[in-house]
Residue, then its C-alpha position, 0 to 999 in steps of 0.5 A: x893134863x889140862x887145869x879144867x881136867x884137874x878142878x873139884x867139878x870134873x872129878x866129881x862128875x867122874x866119881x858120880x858117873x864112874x866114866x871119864x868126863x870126855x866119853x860121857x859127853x860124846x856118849x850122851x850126845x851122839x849115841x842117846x841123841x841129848x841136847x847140849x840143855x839136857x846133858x847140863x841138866x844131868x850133870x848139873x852144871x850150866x848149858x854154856x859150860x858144856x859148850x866151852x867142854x865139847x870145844x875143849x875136847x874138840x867133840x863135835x856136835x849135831x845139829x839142832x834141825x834134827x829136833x825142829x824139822x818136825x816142828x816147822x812141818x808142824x808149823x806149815x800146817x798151822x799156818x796153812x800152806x799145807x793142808x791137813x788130811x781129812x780125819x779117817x772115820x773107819x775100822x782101825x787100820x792098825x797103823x803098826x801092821x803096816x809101817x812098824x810091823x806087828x802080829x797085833x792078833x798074837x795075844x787071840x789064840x791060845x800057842x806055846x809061843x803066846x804063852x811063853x810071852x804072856x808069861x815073860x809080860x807077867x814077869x816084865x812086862x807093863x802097858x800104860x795109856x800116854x797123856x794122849x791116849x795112846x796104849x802102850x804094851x812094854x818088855x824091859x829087860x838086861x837081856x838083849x837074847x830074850x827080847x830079840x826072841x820075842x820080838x821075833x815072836x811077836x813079828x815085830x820090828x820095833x826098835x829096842x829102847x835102851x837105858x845106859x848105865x854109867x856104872x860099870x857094875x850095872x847093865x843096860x836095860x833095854x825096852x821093847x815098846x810097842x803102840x797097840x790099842x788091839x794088843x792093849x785090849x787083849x791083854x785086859x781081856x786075859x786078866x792084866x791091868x797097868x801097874x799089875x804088880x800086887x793086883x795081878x793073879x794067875x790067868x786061866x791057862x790051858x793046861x797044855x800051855x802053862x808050862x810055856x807060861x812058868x818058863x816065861x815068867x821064869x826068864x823074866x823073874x826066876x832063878x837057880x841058885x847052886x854051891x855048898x852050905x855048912x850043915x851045923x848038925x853034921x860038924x859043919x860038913x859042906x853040903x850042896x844045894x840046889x835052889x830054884x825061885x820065882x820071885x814076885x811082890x805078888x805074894x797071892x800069886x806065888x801062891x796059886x803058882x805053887x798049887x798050879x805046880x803041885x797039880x801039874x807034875x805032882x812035886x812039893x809045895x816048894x818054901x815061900x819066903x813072904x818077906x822077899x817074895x820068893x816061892x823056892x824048891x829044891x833040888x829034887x823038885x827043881x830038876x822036876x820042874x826044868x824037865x817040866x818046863x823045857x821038855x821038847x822046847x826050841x832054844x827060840x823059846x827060851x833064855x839060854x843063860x838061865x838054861x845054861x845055868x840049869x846045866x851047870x848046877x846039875x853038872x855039880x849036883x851029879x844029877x841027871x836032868 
């Protein structure tokens, strides 16, 4: 091993980033596209230290045009060799509809697939104005399946965003961004704002379509739970347990959540646990609720993990779903 490999700041580095120093620098920079200044900054040493490490480790690096080919067509513009084109005055031409492709009417009209991903953005979902005006709508989740289905949804062909974990128990986190002012108005227009996580409330649904949404948002935000607990007044005899949430910081949400629930297919008003936001229901109202939510449903529409997990709790449980 090489003395630079031996010294406090690699092993620190490596402790931090629970990675070899080698893989980190060749994963910033070839598979995140950072420059050498951005990955000194994350790993706080000098920019010219890691030069000296991508030369030590015979790394090779990429080269900086593809950073300033932008900026020196930007350049010809300002400097009049080239010129700009006239500023367009019409009807908004949806400039996704035709370079990125995207449905950008899918939120209009009421559909089992819009309201499976209306329900996935209450979950996981945010939109936002940049610092230059443009309107975002977002998807994030560690789920790679569930955004691939609803990019398919959406018809979409955006590319995924992705934010790399360097801990090992921690997964990726991948986005599926999309520019929209359309998309954006929609959203308003059904009853959701930027930074909805306490201001949010259940939108008017059809009935026909709200339980596409519950199982929206429970793929983004829901849970099952399944195993054994010591009953103390049945001498600690082992009992099972099933356990399904949806989880939310929104506590008046849960609220009109569980009311939609019991009105719908007439189970429980389920435990909701206001300290960890939680709405729960057990065992009887759970299968209840998966025959409610997943009844006639394509596997295009749905988290197969979170299905999957359904099964095997009933599998345990001896219950029929």
């Amino acid at each position: 091993m090489h003395i630079l490999e031996r010294t406090s700041r690699f092993k620190r580095i490596e402790r931090r980033f629970n990675s070899p120093v080698n893989e980190l620098l060749y994963q910033m920079h070839w598979l995140e596209d950072m420059k050498h200044r951005d990955i000194a900054l994350n790993l706080n040493v000098p920019r010219t230290t890691i030069t000296k490490w991508f030369t030590h480790f015979r790394i090779p690096t990429q080269s900086c045009r593809r950073f300033t080919d932008k900026n020196l067509t930007s350049w010809l513009y300002k400097t009049g060799q080239l010129k700009k084109k006239p500023k367009y005055e019409g009807p908004d031409r949806r400039i996704q509809r035709t370079r990125q492709g995207i449905n950008v009417d899918f939120f209009k009209k009421w559909s089992a697939e819009m309201a499976y991903v209306l329900g996935y953005f209450a979950a996981d979902g945010c939109m936002f104005i940049n610092p230059r005006g443009s309107k975002y709508v977002s998807f994030t989740s560690c789920d790679y399946e569930i955004l691939q289905k609803i990019r398919g949804m959406l018809g979409s062909n955006h590319k995924f965003g992705i934010k790399k974990r360097y801990n090992k128990n921690w997964n990726d986190v991948f986005t599926l961004q999309i520019g929209s002012k359309e998309m954006y108005q929609d959203l308003i227009n059904r009853g959701f704002m930027p930074k909805k996580a306490f201001r949010f409330k259940l939108p008017p649904i059809p009935k026909k379509y709200m339980r596409h949404f519950i199982r929206g948002y429970f793929d983004g935000d829901g849970s099952i739970t399944h195993g054994y607990f010591k009953r103390k007044d049945r001498h600690n005899k082992k009992t099972l347990y099933l356990l399904t949430s949806f989880a939310s910081a929104n506590l008046n949400f849960l609220s009109r959540l569980s009311k939609t629930l019991v009105r719908n297919i007439n189970i429980g008003k389920g435990y909701l646990h206001k300290k960890s936001g939680h709405l729960s229901y057990s065992k009887l109202d759970s299968i209840k609720l998966f025959r409610y939510m997943y009844r006639g449903v394509s596997k295009e529409q749905y988290l197969e993990r979170k299905y999957n997990k359904f099964q095997e709790a009933f599998r345990v449980n001896g219950a029929m779903a």
